[in-house]
N, C-alpha and C positions, 0 to 999 in steps of 0.2 A: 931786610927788615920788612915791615907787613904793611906799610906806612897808613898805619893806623890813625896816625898822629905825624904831624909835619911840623918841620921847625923852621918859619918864615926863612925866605932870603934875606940877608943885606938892607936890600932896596924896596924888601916888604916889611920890615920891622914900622913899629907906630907907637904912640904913647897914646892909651885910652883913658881917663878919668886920673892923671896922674901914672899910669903903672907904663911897663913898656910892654907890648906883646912881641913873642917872641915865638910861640908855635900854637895851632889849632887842631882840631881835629878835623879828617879826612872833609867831612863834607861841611864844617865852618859854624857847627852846629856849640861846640866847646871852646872856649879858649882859657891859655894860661899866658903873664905877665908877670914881670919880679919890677921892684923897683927901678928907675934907670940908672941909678947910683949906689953907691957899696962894694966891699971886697965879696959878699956872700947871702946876695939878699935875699929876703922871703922872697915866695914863691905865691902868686892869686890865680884862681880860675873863675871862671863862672860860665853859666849856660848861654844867656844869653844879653846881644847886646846892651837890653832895658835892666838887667839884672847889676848888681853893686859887686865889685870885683870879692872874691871870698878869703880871706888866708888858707894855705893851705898845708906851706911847707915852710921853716924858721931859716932854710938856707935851701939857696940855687942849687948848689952842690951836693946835697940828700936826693931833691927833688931829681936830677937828674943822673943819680946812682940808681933809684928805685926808678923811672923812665927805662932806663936802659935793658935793665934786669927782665921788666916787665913784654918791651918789644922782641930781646932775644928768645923768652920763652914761646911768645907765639908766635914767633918765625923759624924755630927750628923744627930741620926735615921730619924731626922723629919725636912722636908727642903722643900720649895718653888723657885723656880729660874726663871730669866727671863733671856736672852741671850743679849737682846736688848733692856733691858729697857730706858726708855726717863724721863724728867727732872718733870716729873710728878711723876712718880713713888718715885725718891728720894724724891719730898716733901711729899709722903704720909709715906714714909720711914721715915721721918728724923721727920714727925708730930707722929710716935708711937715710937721712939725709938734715943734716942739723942746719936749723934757723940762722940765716944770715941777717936777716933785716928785717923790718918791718915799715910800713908808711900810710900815712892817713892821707888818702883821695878820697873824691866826694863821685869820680865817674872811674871807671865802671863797678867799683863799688867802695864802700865805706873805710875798710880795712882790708890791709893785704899785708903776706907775710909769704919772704925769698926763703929758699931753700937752695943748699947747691954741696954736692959732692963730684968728685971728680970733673969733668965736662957735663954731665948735669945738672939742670939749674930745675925748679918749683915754685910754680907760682899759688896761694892757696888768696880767694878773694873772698868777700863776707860782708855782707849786710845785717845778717842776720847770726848769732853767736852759735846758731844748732845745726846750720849748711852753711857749706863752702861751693863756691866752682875752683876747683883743682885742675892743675896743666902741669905735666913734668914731661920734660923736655930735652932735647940734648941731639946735637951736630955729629956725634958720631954712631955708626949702627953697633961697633962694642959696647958703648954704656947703654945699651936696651936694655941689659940686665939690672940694671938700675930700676927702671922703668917697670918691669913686668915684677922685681919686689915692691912696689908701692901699687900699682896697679890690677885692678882684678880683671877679668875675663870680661865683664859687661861693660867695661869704659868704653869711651870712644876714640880708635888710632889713629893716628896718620903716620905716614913712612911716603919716602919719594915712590914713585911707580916705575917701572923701567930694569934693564938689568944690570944686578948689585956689581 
């Protein structure tokens, strides 16, 4: 994973203003908390520590489906991205690879919505409803063709370096 985001130890968990924290982000700048009790509690974050914890998620259990989805796409070897993809792009998006999920974060953006066919998975992010930042993704170099029909010639790749 990219450890973009870290999920406290054990013996670093704390309860802030009531909530429990449970993971931050890399340099401690974000944090997220669920309640410390319940079968499936909401989920809070907020930026910082003077700041009021935020709702974010109605259940642990979402929040960390869409977490997971979200660090596989930007840690696998083989990835396409656009920063500012337009409402085109998701329909060529969404014509090779149908909407698994969708989730309301507040970092690093507003709305975001999974995509996933075979071993690869889509991440489409949005602040704003006319551009996305787009990531498609995927662990194996066969599903590239996945890849290269959602993706045009100007995006920007990544692939391991080295020989295949």
């Amino acid at each position: 994973m990219i450890d973009q985001n870290r999920f406290l130890a054990p013996e670093e968990l704390r309860v802030e203003s009531g909530r429990l924290v449970f993971m931050e982000e890399q340099f401690g700048d974000w944090a997220w908390a669920t309640d410390p009790q319940g079968g499936d509690p909401p989920v809070y974050d907020r930026s910082d520590d003077d700041e009021p914890w935020q709702p974010l998620s109605p259940h642990l259990s979402e929040f960390l489906e869409a977490y997971w989805m979200f660090e596989a796409v930007l840690s696998a070897p083989f990835a396409a991205s656009r920063a500012r993809g337009t409402a085109q792009d998701i329909d060529r998006l969404r014509f090779q690879m149908p909407c698994v999920g969708s989730a309301r974060w507040r970092w690093p953006a507003t709305s975001l919505q999974f995509f996933r066919r075979d071993r690869t998975l889509a991440i489409a992010m949005s602040d704003d409803d006319d551009l996305f930042s787009i990531t498609v993704a995927t662990t194996s170099p066969a599903d590239q063709r996945i890849i290269d029909a959602v993706a045009e010639p100007s995006w920007s790749r990544k692939q391991p370096s080295g020989p295949a």
